[in-house]
N, C-alpha and C positions, 0 to 999 in steps of 0.2 A: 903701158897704158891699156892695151887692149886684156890682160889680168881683170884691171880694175874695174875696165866698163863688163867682161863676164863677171865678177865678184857683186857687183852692183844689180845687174840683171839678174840674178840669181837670190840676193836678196829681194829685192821688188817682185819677185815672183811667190817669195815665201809670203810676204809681206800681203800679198792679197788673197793667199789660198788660208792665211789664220789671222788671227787677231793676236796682235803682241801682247794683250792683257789675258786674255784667254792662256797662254803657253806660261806667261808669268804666275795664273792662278796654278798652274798645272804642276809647276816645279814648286811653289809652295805647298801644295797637298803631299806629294810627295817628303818634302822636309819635314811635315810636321809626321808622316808616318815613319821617317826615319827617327825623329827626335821623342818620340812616345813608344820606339820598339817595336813600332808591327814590322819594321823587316832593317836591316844593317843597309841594304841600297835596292836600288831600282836599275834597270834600263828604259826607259821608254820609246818608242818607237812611232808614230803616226804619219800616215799618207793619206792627203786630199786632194783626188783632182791630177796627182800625179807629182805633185810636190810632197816631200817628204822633212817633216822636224825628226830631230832625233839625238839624244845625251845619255847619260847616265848620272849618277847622282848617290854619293853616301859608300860604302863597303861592300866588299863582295866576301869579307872573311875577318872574324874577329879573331878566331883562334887555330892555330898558335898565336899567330900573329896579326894585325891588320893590314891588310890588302885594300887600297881602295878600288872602286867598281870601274870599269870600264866596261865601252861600247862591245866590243870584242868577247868579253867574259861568257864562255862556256856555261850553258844553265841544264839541269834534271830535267825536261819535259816534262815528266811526269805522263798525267793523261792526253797533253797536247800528244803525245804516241799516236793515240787513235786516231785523229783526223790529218796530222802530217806524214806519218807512215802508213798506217794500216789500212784505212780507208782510200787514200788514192792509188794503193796497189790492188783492192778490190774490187772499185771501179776500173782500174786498166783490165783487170780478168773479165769485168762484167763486157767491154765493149770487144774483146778479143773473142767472144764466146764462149773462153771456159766454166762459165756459171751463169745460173739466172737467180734473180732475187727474191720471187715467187716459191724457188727451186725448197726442199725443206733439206736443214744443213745435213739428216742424212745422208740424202745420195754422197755427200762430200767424203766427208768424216764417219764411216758406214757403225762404228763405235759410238754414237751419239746416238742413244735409242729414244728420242722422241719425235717421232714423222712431220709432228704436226708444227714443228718450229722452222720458219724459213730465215733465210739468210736476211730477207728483209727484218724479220724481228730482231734479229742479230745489233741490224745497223738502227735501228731506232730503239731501241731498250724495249723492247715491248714482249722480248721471250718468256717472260715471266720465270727465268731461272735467275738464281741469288746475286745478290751485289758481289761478292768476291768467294771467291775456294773455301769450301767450309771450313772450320778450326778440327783438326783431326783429334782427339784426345789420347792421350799416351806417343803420337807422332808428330810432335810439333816443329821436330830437327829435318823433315822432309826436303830432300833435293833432286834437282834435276828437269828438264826441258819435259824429258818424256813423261814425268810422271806429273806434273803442272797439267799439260794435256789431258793424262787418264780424268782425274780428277774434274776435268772442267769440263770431259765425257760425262761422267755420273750427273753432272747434277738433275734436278729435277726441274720443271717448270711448274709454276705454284704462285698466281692461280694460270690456269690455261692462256698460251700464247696469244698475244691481240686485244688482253684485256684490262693492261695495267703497265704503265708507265713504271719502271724501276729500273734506274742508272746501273751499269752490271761491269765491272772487269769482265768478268767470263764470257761474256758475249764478246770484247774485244779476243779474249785471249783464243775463244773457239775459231774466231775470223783470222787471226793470225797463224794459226794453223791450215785453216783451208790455203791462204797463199801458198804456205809450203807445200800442200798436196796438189793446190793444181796447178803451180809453176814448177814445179821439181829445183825451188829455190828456197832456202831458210828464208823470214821476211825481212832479214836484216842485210839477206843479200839483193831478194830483188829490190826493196827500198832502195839500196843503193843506186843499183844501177839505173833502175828503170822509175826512177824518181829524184833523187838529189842531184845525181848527177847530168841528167838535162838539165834542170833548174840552174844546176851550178850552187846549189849549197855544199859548198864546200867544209864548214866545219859544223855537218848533222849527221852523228853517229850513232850505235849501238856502240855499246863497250869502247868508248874514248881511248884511244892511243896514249901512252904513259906524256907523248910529247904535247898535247895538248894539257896536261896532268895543270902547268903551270897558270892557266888561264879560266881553269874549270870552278866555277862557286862552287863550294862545301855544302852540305843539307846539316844533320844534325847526326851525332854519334848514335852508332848500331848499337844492339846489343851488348855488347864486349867492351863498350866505350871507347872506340874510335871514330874518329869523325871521317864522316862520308865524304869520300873526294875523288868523281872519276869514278865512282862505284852507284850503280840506282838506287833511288832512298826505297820506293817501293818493296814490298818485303818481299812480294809473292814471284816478282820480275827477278829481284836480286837470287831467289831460292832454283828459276828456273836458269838461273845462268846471265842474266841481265837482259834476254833480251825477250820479250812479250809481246804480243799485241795490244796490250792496256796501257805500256808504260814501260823504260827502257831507255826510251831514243835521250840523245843530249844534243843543242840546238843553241843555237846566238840568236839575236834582234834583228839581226842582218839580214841571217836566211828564211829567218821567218816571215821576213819582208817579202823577199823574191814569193814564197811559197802564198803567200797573202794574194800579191800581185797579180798570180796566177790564178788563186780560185775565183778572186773579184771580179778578173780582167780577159781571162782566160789565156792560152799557151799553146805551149808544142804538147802537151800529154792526154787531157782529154779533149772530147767534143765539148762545142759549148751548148749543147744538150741534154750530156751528162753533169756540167755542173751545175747547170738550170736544175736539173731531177737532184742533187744530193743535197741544197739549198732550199728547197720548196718542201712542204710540208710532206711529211710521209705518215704520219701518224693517224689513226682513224678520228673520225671525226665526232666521235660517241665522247675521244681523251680529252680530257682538258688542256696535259702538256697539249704542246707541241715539237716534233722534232722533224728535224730533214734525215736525210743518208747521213748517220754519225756526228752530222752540225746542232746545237743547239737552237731553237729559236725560240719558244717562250716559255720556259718551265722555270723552277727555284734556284734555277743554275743561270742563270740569264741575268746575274749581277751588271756584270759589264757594261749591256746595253745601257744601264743608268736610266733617266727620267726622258733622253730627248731623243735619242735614235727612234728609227722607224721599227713599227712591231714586225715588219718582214727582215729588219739587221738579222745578223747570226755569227755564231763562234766559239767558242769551247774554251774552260779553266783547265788548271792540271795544278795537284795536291798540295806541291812544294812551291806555288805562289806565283802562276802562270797563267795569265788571258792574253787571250788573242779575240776580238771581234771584228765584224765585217758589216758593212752597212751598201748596199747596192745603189741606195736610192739617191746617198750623198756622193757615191763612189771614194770613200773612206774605210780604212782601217786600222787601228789601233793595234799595238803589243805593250803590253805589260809583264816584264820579265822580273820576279823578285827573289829577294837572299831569304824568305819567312821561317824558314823552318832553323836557317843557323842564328846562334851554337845550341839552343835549348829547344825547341821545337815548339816556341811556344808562340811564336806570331802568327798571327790572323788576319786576313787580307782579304776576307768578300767585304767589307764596307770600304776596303777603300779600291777594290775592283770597280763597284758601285760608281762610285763617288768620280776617279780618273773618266769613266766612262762617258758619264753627265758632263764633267768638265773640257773632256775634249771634243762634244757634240757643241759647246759655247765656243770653245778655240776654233772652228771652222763656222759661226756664225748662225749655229741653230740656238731656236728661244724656246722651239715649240715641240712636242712630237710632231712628225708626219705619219701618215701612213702610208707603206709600200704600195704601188700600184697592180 
């Protein structure tokens, strides 16, 4: 008896933090992007208020064979790297003292010869160095950690720092470097420690264990025509050894949740000072984006938010078919974890990042936007 009155309370709690039509629409958006090909399955994930929906729905692997998806299933991050790894091991460095964000990333990285680029431009795309490693001609076979680095030393900024919004790998990948120089930690190690492992994300890796191998979604076949499994889709990540500061990590719905929890909610890792400052606008106010510390909040990347979140929400895509957003105002957050890129690479997921977003802003009962206070 007492199962059934907690099974029953537990429903009645879900039952007022969404709307049962709402979560109905949710799972059919979903079916019709599984049935038209933008992706083999989903997970989805949402928390409102402290109640949590959450399934999965459709494949996680067509080929060889089909796999269907589960809650559990192992996914590429992708760019989720940058705000689940890289950025809360920068801010741990920022509150510890080892760096300031003003600071320009030479002092860091004294190989990085342009002064006038600070670590803040880093974290809001504003360095004005190139969206990803240039294409070398006649070295297109390049490998290895250290030489990802050199390369991501050279670049140039163009036009001058501070004065143009452009989304950058390299600016992850330089940040992910600084971890390693001023933890005397690869950032795959201190991520570990000094970030999953409070949280207790327990299956969010760099270079996934062969034993996870069985649970891991596929991306789409490399080069060589094998299919990616347990291996980073990313080229520039996969060439520097898998693990980056752009991209790399592999991560579940689950832990994403925790990691979610914590930025919305706050935790044992930062102050809730520091997360107020990596959420709030950092971007100058001449840009039109707008970005916080590494978060998105309103640029062309800002699918997710959909038509009803508030314009203060925030939260970040990743390549291989990954959102994650966050809304303060409702105390809500969303994951959207997708199979897009298997077996052929050819599904596409910002309309229905879009779409999921608006629709889960009606499952907790908004009609309208708000605006953040």
């Amino acid at each position: 008896m007492r199962v059934l009155v907690l099974l029953f309370s537990a429903l009645l709690l879900q039952a007022q933090a969404f709307e049962s039509r709402g979560l109905a629409e949710l799972r059919a958006a979903l079916d019709r992007a599984i049935e038209t090909k933008v992706t083999p399955g989903a997970v989805y994930w949402c928390d409102h208020a402290g109640q949590d929906v959450h399934w999965a729905q459709g494949n996680r692997a067509l080929v060889p064979s089909v796999e269907a998806m589960t809650e559990d299933t192992v996914f590429d991050a992708a760019s989720l790297t940058k705000v689940v790894a890289t950025l809360p091991s920068v801010m741990l460095l920022l509150e510890r003292g080892k760096l300031e964000l003003d600071a320009p990333v030479q002092r860091y990285l004294p190989e990085f010869r342009h002064p006038r680029v600070t670590v803040k431009h880093l974290l809001t795309h504003t360095s004005g160095l190139p969206s990803g490693l240039p294409k070398q001609e006649g070295r297109p076979g390049w490998l290895g950690y250290a030489e990802g680095i050199r390369q991501a030393c050279a670049c140039v900024p163009n036009p001058a720092p501070g004065n143009l919004f452009r989304y950058s790998d390299v600016n992850f990948i330089l940040l992910g470097e600084l971890v390693h120089r001023l933890s005397g930690r690869p950032l795959e190690v201190f991520a570990a420690q000094e970030v999953f492992a409070p949280l207790k994300m327990l299956s969010t890796t760099f270079k996934p264990d062969t034993s996870l191998l069985p649970r891991i979604a596929p991306t789409e076949r490399d080069e060589h025509g094998v299919v990616l499994r347990g291996v980073v889709h990313d080229p520039t990540a996969r060439r520097m050894g898998g693990v980056a500061g752009h991209a790399g990590l592999f991560t579940t719905a689950a832990d994403l949740a925790k990691y979610a929890r914590f930025i919305l909610r706050g935790g044992p890792l930062l102050k809730p000072e520091t997360l107020r400052l990596m959420r709030s606008v950092q971007t100058p106010a001449t840009m039109l984006e707008r970005r916080g510390l590494g978060w998105d909040i309103d640029t062309l990347y800002s699918r997710p938010r959909g038509s009803l979140f508030a314009l203060g929400s925030f939260g970040h895509t990743g390549f291989t078919g990954m959102a994650l957003w966050l809304d303060p105002t409702t105390d809500t957050f969303f994951i959207l974890l997708t199979t897009r890129l298997h077996p052929d690479g050819k599904g596409d997921t910002r309309a229905l990042n879009a779409e999921i977003g608006t629709l889960t802003a009606r499952a907790i009962g908004l009609t309208a936007r708000k605006e953040s206070p």
